[in-house]
C-alpha positions, -999 to 999 in steps of 0.1 A, spaced: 509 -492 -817 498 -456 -819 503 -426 -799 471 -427 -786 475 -466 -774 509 -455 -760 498 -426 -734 463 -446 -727 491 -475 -716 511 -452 -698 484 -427 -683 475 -464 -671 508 -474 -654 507 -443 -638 474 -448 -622 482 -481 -610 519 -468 -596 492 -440 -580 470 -467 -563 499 -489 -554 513 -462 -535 484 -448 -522 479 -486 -504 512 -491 -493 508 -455 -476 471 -472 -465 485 -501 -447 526 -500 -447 528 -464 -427 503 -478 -402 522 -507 -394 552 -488 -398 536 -463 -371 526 -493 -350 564 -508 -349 572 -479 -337 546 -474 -309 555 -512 -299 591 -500 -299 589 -470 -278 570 -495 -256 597 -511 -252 620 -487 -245 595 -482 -209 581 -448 -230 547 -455 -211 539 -414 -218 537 -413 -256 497 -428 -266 499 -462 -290 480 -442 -324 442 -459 -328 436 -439 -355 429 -472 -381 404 -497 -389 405 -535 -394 432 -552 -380 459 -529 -379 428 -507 -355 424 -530 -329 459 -544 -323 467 -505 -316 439 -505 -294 448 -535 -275 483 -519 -270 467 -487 -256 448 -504 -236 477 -523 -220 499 -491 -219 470 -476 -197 465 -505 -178 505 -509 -169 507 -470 -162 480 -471 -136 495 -504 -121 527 -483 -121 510 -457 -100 494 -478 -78 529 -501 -71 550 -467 -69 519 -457 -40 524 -486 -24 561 -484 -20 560 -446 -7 527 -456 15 555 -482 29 583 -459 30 564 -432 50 547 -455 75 580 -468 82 600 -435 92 609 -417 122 588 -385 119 556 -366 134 526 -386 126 509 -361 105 534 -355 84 533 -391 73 498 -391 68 496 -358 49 521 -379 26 499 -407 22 465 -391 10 487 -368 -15 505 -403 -28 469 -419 -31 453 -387 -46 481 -393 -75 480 -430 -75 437 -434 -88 438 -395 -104 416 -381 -76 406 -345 -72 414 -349 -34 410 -377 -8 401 -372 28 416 -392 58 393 -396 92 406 -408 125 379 -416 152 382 -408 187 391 -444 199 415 -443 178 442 -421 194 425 -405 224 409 -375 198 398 -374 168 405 -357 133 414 -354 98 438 -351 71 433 -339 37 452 -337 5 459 -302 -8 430 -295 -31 410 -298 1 431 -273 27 406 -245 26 379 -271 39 376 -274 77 379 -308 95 350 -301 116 325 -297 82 344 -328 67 330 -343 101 296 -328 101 286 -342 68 264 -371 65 273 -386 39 311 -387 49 298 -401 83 274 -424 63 300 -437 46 324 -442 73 300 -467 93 292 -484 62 323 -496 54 336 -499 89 341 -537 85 335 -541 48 357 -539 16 360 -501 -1 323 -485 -17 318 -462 -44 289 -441 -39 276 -407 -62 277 -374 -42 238 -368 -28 219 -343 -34 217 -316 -7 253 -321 2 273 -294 22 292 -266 -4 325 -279 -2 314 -314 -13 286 -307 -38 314 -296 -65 324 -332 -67 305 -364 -83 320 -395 -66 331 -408 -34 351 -439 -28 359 -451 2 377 -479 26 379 -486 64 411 -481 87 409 -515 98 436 -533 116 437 -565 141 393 -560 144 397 -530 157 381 -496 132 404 -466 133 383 -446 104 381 -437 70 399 -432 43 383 -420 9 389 -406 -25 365 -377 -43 362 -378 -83 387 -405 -92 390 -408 -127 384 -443 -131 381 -463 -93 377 -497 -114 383 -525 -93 420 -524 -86 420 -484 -71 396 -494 -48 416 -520 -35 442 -498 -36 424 -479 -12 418 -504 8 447 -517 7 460 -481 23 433 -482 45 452 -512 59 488 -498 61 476 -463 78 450 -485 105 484 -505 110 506 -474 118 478 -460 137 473 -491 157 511 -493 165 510 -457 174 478 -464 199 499 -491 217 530 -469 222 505 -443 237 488 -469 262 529 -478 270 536 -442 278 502 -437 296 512 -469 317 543 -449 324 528 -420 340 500 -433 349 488 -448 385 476 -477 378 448 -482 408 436 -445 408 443 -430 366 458 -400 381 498 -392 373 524 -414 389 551 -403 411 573 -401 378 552 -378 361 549 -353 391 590 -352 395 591 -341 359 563 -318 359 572 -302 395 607 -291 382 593 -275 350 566 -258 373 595 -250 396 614 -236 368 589 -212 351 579 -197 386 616 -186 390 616 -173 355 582 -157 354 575 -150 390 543 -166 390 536 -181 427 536 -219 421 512 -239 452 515 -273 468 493 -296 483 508 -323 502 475 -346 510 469 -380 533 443 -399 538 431 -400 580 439 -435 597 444 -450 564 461 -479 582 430 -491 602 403 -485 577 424 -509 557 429 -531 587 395 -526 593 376 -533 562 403 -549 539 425 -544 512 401 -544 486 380 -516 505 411 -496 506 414 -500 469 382 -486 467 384 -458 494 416 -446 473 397 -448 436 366 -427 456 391 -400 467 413 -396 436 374 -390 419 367 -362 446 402 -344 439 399 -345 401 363 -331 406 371 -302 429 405 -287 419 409 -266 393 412 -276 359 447 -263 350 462 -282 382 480 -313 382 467 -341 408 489 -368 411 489 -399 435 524 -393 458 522 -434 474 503 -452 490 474 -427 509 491 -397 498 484 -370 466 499 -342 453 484 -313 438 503 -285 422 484 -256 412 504 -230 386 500 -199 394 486 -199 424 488 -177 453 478 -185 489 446 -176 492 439 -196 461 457 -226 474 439 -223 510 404 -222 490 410 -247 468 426 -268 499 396 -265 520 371 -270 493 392 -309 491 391 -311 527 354 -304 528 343 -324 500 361 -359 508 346 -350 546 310 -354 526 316 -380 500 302 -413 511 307 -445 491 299 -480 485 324 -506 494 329 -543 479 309 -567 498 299 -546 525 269 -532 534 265 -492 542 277 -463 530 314 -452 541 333 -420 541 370 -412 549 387 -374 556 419 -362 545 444 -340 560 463 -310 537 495 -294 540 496 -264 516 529 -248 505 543 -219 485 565 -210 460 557 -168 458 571 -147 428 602 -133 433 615 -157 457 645 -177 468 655 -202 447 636 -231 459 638 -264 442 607 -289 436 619 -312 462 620 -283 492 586 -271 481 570 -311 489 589 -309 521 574 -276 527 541 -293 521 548 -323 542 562 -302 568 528 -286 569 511 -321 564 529 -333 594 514 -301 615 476 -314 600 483 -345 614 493 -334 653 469 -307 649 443 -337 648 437 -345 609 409 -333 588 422 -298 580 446 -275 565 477 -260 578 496 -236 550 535 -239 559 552 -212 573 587 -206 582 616 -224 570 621 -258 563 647 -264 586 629 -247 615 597 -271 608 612 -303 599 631 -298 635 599 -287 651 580 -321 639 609 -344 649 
């Protein structure tokens, strides 16, 4: 064999060494690469992408792993919202606070831009809204006033989460986004709102249950939170007339009672009783006095002013305490009641005819600057002066003067 036959042969060999390595580099580092993408897998290293840089089979097996590393990362993110959704419905702390918490963790959970939270009037007495922090410079009451938002809202009302493309024409502060996707507060058939998420990156199926799912926890907590406010209502709350209880007066009297002596703001009474309660229910019946009672507390809430506090004392008599009020406000706003019941007439259950009923008013005062009188002597003053209305002949007003001593003796 020649020279020339002996480096063609080995120019050869080295060729096919070349091409062998170059497929082992071909096919062995892929799978090499992919061992160690399953590895890191699992390891939990959910962060690092599976390479899908290959073809053939090698390709799409990293493709499918990708696909699953996504798909467990934004299961992940929806299980760890869930768990903090639970943990912040669940503790002790202001309302909001828990809600601000809520549309942040869903914001995070479907890769949002921002999600918007809206509570309706029924729910909770008033209405509003809570926002995640890309949307703080935007005002509840345009998030309110749009129409799509509101659209939105009464569409899904009773129906699982929608996923609809920002119109055209919408307000500024929504036109920068593309999508909205949103899901009812819904809880025991009653609607508490909306809840919806702007721009999520995907919203495939499972984030807008997620959503929904939310939806459900927050209508929950809100629902819980309505009931504890209709208990406390009850608490305070006359149950015949809607105006404060006898509870809610004590309380509210002493903190009156307090800042007059502190600021020296006059602080006004008005002891009230309905005339000859007694025989018009004797008269007409207990129902009718129900009625005559509802008709009157309407015709105090309608004529005092709006800063006082009227409040149902027992049986036929109110209360009305009037902050900083001195006593030619008291005797206006006294007479004004006086004269006002004097012309209401009203219908009665089963009777025929209109009725009307009077009222007699004992006014007292707490002035700025002087002795320290407590709550319960200024209603004494009042009924002190009540008791004068009454022997003076009812229907009118007698303001209290002297001390209480000297008057309770005189009306014994």
């Amino acid at each position: 064999m020649g020279m020339d036959e002996i480096l063609i042969l080995g120019g050869a060999a080295i060729v096919m060494l070349a091409l062998l390595l170059a497929l082992v580099i071909l096919y062995l580092a892929p799978a090499f690469a992919l061992v160690r993408a399953v590895r890191r897998l699992g390891a939990g290293d959910l962060e690092t992408p599976v390479p899908a840089r290959w073809w053939g089979g090698l390709g799409l097996v990293a493709s499918s792993l990708e696909q699953l590393r996504l798909q467990t990362v934004a299961s992940l993110r929806r299980s760890h919202a869930r768990a903090a959704v639970g943990v912040a419905v669940t503790q002790n702390r202001p309302l909001s606070t828990s809600l601000k918490e809520i549309v942040e963790e869903l914001t995070s959970a479907v890769r949002a831009a921002g999600s918007i939270m809206l509570v309706n009037e029924s729910a909770l007495g008033s209405s509003f809204t809570v926002t995640s922090e890309s949307l703080a410079g935007v005002s509840p009451q345009d998030i309110a006033g749009s129409s799509q938002v509101a659209a939105l809202a009464t569409a899904v009302q009773h129906w699982l989460p929608q996923q609809q493309p920002v119109e055209e024409g919408a307000p500024p502060w929504l036109a920068s986004y593309h999508t909205l996707c949103g899901a009812p507060l819904f809880y025991a058939g009653k609607s508490f709102g909306l809840i919806c998420v702007l721009d999520a990156v995907d919203c495939a199926e499972a984030d807008r249950e997620l959503v929904a799912s939310i939806g459900r926890q927050v209508a929950s907590v809100l629902d819980r939170y309505r009931v504890l406010g209709d208990y406390q209502r009850q608490a305070i709350t006359d149950g015949l007339t809607g105006l404060h209880n006898y509870r809610f007066l004590v309380d509210h009297l002493d903190q009156q009672v307090a800042l007059a002596h502190r600021t020296g703001i006059p602080l006004s009474l008005l002891m009230l009783d309905i005339d000859h309660f007694k025989e018009f229910n004797d008269s007409h019946g207990h129902p009718a006095g129900d009625a005559a009672l509802c008709a009157f507390a309407n015709s105090l809430k309608e004529t005092v002013r709006r800063a006082d506090l009227v409040a149902r004392y027992g049986g036929e008599e109110f209360v009305v305490v009037m902050a900083n009020a001195s006593r030619s406000d008291s005797l206006s706003v006294a007479e004004k009641i006086r004269s006002t019941v004097q012309q209401t007439r009203f219908l009665l259950p089963g009777k025929e005819g209109m009725f009307g009923i009077t009222v007699s008013i004992g006014v007292a005062l707490l002035p700025g600057g002087a002795s320290r009188m407590t709550g319960r002597e200024l209603i004494q003053a009042a009924d002190a002066a009540l008791y004068q209305a009454k022997h003076l002949g009812r229907n009118r007003v007698v303001f209290y003067e002297g001390t209480i001593v000297d008057t309770l003796e005189q009306s014994s």
